[in-house]
C-alpha positions in Angstrom: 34.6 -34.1 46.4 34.5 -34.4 50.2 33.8 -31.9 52.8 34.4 -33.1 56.0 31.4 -35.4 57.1 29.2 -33.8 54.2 30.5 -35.0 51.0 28.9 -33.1 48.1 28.8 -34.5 44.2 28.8 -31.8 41.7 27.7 -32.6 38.1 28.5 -29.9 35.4 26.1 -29.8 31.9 27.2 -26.7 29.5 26.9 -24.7 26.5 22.8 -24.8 26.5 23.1 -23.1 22.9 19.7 -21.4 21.2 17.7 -22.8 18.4 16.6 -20.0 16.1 13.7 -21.2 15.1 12.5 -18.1 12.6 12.9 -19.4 9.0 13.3 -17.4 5.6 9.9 -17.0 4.1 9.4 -18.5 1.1 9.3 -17.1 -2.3 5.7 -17.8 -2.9 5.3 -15.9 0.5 7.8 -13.1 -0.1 5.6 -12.8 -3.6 2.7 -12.4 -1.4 3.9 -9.9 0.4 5.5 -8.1 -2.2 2.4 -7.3 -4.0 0.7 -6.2 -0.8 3.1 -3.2 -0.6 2.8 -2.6 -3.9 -1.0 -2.5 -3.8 -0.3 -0.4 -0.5 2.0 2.0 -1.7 4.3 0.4 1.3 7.8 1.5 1.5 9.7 -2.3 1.0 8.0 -3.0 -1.9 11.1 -2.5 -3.6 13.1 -4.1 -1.3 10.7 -7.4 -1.2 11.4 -7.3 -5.1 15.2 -7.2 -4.7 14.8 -10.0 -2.5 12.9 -12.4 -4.7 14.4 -11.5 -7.8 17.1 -14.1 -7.4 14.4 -16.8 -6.9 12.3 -16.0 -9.9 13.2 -19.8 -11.4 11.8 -21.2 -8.2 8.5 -19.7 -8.5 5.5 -21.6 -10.5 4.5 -20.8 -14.1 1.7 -18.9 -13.1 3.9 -17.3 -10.0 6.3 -16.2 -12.7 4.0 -13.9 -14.5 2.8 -12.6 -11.0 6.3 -11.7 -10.1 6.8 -10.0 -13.6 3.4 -7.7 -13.3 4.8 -6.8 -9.8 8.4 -5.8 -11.6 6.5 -3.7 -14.4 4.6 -2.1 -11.2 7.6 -1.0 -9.9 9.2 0.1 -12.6 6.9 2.2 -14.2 5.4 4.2 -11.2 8.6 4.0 -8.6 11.7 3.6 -10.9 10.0 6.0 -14.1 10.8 3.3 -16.6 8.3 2.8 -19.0 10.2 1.1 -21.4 11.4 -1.6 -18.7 7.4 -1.9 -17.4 6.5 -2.6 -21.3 9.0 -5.5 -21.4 7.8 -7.1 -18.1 4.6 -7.1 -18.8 4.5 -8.2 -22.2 7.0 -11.4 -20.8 4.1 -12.0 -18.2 1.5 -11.9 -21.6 4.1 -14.4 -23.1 4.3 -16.5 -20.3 0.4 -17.1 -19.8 -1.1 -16.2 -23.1 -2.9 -19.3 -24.4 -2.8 -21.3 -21.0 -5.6 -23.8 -20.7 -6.5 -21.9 -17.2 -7.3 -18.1 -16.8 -5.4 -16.4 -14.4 -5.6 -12.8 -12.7 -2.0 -12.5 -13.7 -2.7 -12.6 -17.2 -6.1 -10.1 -17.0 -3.3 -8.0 -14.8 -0.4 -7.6 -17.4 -2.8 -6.8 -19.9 -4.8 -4.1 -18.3 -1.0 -3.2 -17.5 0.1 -3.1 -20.8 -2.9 -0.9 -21.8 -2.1 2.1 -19.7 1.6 2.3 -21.5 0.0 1.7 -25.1 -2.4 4.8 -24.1 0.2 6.6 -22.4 2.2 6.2 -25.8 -0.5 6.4 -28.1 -4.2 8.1 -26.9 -4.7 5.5 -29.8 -8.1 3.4 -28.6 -7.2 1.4 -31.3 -4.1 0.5 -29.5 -4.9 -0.3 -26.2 -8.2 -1.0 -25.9 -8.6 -4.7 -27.0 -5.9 -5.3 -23.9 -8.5 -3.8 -21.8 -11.6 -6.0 -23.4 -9.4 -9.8 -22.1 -8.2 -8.0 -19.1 -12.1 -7.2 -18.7 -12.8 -10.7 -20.0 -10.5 -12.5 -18.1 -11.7 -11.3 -14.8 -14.9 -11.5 -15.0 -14.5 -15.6 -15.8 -12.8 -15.4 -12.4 -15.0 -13.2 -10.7 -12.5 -11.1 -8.9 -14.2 -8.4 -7.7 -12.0 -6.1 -6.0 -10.6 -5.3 -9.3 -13.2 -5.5 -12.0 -15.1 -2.2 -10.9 -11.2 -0.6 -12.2 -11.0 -2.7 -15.0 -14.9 -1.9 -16.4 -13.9 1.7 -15.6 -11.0 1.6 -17.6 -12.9 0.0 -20.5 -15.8 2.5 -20.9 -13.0 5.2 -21.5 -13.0 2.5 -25.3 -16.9 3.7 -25.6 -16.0 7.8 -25.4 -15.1 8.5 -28.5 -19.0 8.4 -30.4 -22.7 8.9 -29.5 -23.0 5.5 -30.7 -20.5 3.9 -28.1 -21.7 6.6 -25.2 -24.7 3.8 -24.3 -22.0 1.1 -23.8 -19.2 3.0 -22.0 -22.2 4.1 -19.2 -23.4 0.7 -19.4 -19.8 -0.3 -18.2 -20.0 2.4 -15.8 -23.1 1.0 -14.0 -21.6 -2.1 -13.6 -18.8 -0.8 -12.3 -21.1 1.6 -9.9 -22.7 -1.6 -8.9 -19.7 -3.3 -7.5 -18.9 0.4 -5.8 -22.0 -0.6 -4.3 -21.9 -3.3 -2.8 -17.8 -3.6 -1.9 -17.6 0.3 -0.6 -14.5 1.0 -2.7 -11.6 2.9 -1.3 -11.3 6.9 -2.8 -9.4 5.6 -5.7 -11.3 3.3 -6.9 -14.6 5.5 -6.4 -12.1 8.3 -8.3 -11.5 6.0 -11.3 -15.6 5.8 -11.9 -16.0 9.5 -11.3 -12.5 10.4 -13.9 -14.0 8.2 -16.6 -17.8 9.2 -15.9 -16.4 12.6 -16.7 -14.4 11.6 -20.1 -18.0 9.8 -21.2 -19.7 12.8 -21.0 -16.9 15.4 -22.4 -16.2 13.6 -25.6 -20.3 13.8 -25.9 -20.2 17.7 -25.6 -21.8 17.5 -21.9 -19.3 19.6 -20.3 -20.9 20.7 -17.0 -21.9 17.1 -16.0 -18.0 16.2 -17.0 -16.7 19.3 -14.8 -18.9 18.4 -12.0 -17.5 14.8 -12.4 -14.6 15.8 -12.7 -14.6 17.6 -9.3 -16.0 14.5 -7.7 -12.6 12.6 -9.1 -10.6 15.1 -7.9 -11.7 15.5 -4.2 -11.4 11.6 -4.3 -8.1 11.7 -4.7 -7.2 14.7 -2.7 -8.3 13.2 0.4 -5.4 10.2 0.0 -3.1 12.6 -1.2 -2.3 11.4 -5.1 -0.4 14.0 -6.5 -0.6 12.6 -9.9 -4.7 11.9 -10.0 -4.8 15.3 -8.6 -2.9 16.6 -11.6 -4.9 14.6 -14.3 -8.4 15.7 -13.0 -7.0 19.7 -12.7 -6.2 18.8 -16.3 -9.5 17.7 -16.8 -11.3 20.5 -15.1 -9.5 23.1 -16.9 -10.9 20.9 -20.7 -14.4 20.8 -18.7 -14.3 24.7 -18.3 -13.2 25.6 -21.1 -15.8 23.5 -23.1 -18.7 25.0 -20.4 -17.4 28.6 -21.8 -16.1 29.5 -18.2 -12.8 31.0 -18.7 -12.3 31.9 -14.7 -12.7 28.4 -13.6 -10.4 27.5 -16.6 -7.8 30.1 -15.4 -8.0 29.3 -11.8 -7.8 25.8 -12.4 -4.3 26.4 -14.9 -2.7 28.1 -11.8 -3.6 25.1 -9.4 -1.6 23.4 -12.0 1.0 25.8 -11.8 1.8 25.4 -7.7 1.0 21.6 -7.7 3.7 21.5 -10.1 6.0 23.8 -7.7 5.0 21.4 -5.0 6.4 18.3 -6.8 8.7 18.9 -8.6 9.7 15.1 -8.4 6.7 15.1 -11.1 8.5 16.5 -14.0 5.5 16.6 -16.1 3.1 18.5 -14.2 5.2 21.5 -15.7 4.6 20.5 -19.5 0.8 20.4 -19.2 0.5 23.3 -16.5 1.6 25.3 -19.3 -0.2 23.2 -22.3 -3.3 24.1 -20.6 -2.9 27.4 -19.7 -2.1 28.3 -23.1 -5.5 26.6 -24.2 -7.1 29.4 -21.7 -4.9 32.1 -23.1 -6.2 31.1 -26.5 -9.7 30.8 -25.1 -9.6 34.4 -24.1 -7.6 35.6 -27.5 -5.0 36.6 -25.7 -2.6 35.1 -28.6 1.0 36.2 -27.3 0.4 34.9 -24.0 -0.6 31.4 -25.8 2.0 31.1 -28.2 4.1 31.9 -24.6 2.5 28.9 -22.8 3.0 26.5 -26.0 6.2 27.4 -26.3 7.4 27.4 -22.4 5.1 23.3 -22.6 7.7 22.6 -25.7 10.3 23.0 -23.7 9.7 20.6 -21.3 8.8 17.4 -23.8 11.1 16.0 -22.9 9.8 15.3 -19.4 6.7 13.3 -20.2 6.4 10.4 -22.2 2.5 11.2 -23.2 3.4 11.7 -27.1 -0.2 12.7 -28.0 -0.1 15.6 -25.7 3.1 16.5 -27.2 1.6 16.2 -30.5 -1.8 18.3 -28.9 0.7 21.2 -27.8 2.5 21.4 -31.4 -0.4 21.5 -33.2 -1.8 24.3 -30.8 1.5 26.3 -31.0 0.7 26.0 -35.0 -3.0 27.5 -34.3 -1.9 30.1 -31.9 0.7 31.1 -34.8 -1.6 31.2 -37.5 -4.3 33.2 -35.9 -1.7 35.5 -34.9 -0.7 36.1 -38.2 2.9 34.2 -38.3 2.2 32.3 -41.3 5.6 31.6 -41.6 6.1 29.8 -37.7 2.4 27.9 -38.0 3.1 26.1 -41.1 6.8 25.5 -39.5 4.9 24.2 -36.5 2.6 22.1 -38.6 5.3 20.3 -40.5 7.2 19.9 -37.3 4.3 17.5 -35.6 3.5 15.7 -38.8 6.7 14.1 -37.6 6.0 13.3 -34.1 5.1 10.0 -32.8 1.9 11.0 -31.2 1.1 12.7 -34.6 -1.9 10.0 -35.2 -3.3 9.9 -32.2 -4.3 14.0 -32.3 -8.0 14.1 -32.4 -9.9 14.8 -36.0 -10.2 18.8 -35.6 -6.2 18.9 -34.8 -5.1 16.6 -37.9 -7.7 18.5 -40.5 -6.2 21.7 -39.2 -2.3 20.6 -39.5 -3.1 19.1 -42.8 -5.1 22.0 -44.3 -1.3 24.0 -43.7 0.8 21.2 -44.8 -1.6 21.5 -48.3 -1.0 25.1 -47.7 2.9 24.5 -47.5 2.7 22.5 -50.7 1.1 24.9 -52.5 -2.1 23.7 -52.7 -4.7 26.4 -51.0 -7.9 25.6 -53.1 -7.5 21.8 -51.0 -6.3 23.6 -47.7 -9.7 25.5 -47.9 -11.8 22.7 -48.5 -9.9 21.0 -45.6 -11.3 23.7 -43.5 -14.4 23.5 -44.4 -14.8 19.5 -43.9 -13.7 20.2 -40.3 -16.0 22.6 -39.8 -18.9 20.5 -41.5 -17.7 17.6 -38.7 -17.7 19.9 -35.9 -21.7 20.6 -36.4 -22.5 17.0 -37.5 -21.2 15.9 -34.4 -23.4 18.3 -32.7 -26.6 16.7 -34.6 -26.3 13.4 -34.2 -25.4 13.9 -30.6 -28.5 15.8 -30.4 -30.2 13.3 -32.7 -29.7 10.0 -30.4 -31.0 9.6 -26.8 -27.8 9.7 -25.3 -29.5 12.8 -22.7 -31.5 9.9 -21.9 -28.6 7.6 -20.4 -26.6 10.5 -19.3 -29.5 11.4 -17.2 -30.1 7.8 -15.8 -26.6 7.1 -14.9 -26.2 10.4 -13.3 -29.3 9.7 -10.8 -27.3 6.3 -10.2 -24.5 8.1 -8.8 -26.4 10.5 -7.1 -28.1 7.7 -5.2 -24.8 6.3 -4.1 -23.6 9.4 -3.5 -26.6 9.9 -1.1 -26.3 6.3 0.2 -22.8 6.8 1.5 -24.0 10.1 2.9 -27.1 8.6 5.1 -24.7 5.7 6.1 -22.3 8.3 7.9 -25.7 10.1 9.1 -26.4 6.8 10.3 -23.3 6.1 11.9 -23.2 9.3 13.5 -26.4 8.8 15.2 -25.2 5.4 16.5 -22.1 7.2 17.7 -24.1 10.1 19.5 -27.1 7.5 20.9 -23.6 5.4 22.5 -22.7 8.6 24.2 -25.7 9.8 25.5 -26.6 6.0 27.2 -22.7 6.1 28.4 -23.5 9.2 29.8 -26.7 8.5 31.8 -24.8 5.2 33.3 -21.9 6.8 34.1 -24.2 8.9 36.2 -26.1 5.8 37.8 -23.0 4.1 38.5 -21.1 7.5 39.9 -22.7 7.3 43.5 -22.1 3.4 43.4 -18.3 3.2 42.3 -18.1 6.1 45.4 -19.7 3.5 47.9 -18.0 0.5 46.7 -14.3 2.4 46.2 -13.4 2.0 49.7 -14.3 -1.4 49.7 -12.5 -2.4 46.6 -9.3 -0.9 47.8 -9.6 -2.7 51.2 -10.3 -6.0 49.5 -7.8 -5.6 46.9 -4.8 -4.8 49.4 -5.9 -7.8 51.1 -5.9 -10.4 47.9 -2.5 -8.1 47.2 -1.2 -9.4 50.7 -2.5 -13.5 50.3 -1.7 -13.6 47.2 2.0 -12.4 47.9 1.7 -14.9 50.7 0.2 -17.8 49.1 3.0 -17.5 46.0 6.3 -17.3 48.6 4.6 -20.1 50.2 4.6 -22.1 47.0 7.4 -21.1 45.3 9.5 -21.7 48.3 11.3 -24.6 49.8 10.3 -24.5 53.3 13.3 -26.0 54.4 16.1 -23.7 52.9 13.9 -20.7 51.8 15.8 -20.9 48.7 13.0 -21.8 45.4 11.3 -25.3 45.8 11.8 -27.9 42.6 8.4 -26.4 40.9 9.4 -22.9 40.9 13.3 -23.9 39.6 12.0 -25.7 37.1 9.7 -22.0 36.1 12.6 -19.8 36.4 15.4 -22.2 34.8 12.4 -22.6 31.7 12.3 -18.8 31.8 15.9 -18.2 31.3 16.4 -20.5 28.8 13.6 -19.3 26.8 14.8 -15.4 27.0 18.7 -16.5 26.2 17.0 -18.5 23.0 17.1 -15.6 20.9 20.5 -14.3 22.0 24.2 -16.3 21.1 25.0 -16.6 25.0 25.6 -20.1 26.6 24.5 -21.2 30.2 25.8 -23.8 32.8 23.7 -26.1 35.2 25.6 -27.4 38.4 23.8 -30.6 40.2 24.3 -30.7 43.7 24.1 -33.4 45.8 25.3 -34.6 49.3 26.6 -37.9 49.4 26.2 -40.3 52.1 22.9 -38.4 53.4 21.0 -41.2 55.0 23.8 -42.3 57.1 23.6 -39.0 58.5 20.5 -39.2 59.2 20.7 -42.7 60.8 24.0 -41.4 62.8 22.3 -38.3 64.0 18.5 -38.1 63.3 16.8 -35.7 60.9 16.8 -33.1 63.1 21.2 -33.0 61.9 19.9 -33.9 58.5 17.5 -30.7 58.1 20.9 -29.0 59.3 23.1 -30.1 57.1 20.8 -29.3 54.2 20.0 -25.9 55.0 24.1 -25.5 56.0 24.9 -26.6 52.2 21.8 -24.4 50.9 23.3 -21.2 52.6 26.9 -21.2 51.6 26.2 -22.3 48.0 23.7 -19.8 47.5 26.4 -17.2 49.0 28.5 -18.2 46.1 26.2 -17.6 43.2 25.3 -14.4 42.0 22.2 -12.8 41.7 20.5 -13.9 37.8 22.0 -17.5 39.0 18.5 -19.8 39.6 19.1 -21.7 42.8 17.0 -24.4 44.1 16.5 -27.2 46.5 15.1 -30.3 43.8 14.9 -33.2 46.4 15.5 -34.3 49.8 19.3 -33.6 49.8 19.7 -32.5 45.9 20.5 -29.0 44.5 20.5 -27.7 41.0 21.8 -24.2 39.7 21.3 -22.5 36.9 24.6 -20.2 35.5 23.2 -17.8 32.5 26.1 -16.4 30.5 28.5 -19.0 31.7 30.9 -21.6 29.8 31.5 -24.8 31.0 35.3 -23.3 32.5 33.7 -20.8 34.1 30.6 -23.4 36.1 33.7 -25.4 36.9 35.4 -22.6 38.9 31.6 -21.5 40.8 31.6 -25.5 41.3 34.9 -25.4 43.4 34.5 -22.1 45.1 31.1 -23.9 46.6 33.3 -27.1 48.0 36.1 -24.8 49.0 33.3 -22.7 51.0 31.6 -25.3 52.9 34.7 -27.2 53.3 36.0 -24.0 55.1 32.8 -23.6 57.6 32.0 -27.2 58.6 28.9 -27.9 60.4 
């Protein structure tokens, strides 16, 4: 187009459209992820599971079984679906079992699959060989962030003899040793503590399993796991009542009582709040208010899936009964938990005792006597051989073992606190020193700052500008066009660029000298910049070139800037 003596060539270049360049993560990656908020407790754990679901075919063999530990995870403690939990893991065990390679996966789904057989059963039998290869299993891969859990869970196997005690502390240590050296997280120190405490209560040493038991329990009260909190009030309350100390029993039932009114999302707190307040209540022979609790705990079965504590509070009911003289409702109660599925699993003293009224039932009480009397012959040989053995020995050892951790982590925040006071004070004393000098120098600093402030201002107008034109030189177009486009890359939005350039230039120069060409340029650089507006990038690119940069605008609307510039300085010739 032509404008007078100053011809001006416009090129128009469009639609600049973004490049998103984030890209899906992977399922390998999302399966990363995903088990990092489940080990994390993280909110989107269920979501990141939703999300790889539909890739599950994708994923490697060994990826596979991953994905379907994760799925039991969240089924059993988010969704409450044991059943679901069982089936995914037992898929993972299916999927891995017999591999040529070990994998965590595997050692995973069957330490997995142990909790739900012992949540089913209480049956060691059950669920402890899942626990010896998930023990197995990790130690050939040497994972150490989760063997000190796994050897924990195994020594609850070694509980249930004087024989086994040495073994199950033996786990322990090794467990303790690993505490050690990787400073576990309240959990995990929790876990050693819960099933320190079980070692010593199934050996009759009920004050070091109450005091143990504490330990668990301030463990997980400081991360705020409601469900821990529960099992180890549970625990307390059997620790008390085997130490003889019916108040800390009692007051230990009614923290039951409002944990259970503080979560009522736990719908089993309620059943053994009341399971184990009744064992107090029978503690202290108050037999109405036990046959209460038993009764008030068999009403809410059907909100826990532990069948050998269902089992437990039948055959308690039956007791409470009996020694209350309701023949009639004990021997009721005793053929009502033959039936139960956690009838097996009740410990030796509970099955002679349901059996010696089922005899009775049956018309048999010559054999429900000597029933009786075999269970009370067991109770005092387990006494002597306990007695007999040197498990005070061990139980002495490993409880020095934690006591020195215990006192390790103590003198390490001693430590720390020192280091944290020693900082202070030497801050302190230079703040002091360096007071009077930051005073002195202040002044100084605020002159000699405004002045960089001021050259620096100067020095980057003076090189961001076209001296010419004062409009931005090729350099600092270049910056603000590259700015622009790399804000607008995220966003759907288009830009235009409009190349400017006078035509026929040198003759002008020739005709009139460069004294007329200096005014033509800065004549074209004034009324196009008058036309853009103000986010527009305008700038002077070489001797009588111009480029513009339109944000936001379509290659119609660059057009219609392009010809209001030619209109304008057609309309104000030089």
């Amino acid at each position: 187009m032509f404008v007078r003596d100053l011809p001006v060539f416009v090129l128009v270049v469009a639609a600049l459209w973004p490049i998103d360049a984030a890209r899906a993560a992977s399922p390998a990656g999302l399966l990363d992820q995903a088990e990092a908020a489940v080990t994390n407790d993280a909110p989107d754990a269920q979501e990141l599971w939703h999300r790889l679901t539909p890739d599950f075919e994708r994923l490697s063999r060994a990826d596979q079984a991953r994905f379907l530990v994760l799925q039991g995870l969240i089924q059993e403690d988010t969704l409450r679906d044991i059943k679901r939990a069982d089936e995914s893991f037992n898929r993972a065990i299916t999927l891995l079992d017999g591999a040529p390679e070990p994998t965590q996966a595997l050692a995973d789904a069957y330490y997995e699959r142990a909790y739900i057989k012992y949540v089913r059963t209480n049956n060691t039998a059950e669920y402890c060989p899942d626990r010896e290869k998930a023990v197995a299993l990790t130690r050939k891969l040497n994972t150490r962030a989760k063997l000190p859990k796994y050897l924990t869970a195994l020594s609850f196997c070694y509980s249930d003899t004087p024989e086994h005690f040495q073994h199950g502390l033996a786990l322990l240590n090794e467990a303790v040793s690993f505490a050690e050296a990787n400073h576990l997280r309240p959990e995990e120190r929790g876990l050693i503590y819960n099933a320190t405490a079980i070692l010593y209560r199934k050996n009759q040493l009920y004050s070091q399993a109450y005091e143990y038991s504490r330990l668990a329990y301030d463990q997980w009260k400081s991360i705020g796991s409601l469900d821990s909190m529960d099992t180890q009030l549970h625990n307390l309350v059997s620790n008390a009542l085997g130490m003889g100390d019916l108040d800390k029993a009692e007051k230990h039932g009614k923290e039951m009582f409002e944990l259970a009114d503080s979560a009522p999302q736990f719908k089993d707190f309620r059943f053994f709040a009341n399971l184990d307040s009744g064992l107090v209540a029978m503690a202290r022979d108050d037999l109405p208010r036990a046959i209460g609790r038993f009764e008030t705990a068999k009403r809410w079965e059907h909100d826990t899936e532990e069948s050998a504590f269902i089992a437990a509070n039948r055959a308690q009911l039956a007791a409470a009964y009996f020694l209350h003289d309701d023949v009639d409702a004990a021997l009721r109660e005793a053929a009502a938990v033959s039936l139960l599925p956690g009838y097996k699993s009740l410990d030796s003293e509970q099955l002679q005792f349901v059996e010696a009224l089922r005899q009775y039932t049956g018309k048999h009480p010559v054999q429900a006597m000597q029933t009786l009397y075999s269970m009370h012959r067991a109770g005092r040989k387990r006494q002597w051989e306990f007695l007999a053995n040197t498990t005070l020995d061990h139980a002495l050892r490993h409880n020095m073992r934690i006591q020195q951790y215990e006192k390790q982590l103590l003198e390490n925040e001693v430590q720390i606190q020192q280091l944290k006071l020693a900082a202070q004070q030497r801050q302190q004393e230079a703040s002091r020193l360096y007071l009077a000098l930051a005073a002195l120098a202040a002044l100084s600093l605020a002159l000699l700052a405004f002045t960089l402030w001021r050259s620096r201002r100067r020095f980057r107008t003076q090189a961001q500008t076209d001296p010419l034109t004062g409009i931005a030189n090729r350099r600092h177009f270049l910056d603000r066009a590259d700015q622009v486009a790399r804000r607008d890359r995220h966003q759907p939005r288009v830009a235009s660029v409009l190349v400017l350039d006078i035509d026929h230039f040198k003759l002008i120069n020739d005709a009139h000298g460069h004294q007329a060409g200096d005014a033509a340029i800065r004549h074209v650089a004034r009324h196009a910049s008058a036309c853009l507006r103000d986010g527009d990038v305008f700038g002077r690119t070489g001797g009588e070139e111009f480029a513009a940069l339109l944000p936001a605008t379509d290659a119609a609307a660059g057009w219609q800037v392009a010809e209001r510039i030619r209109q304008v300085i057609e309309r104000t010739p030089l």
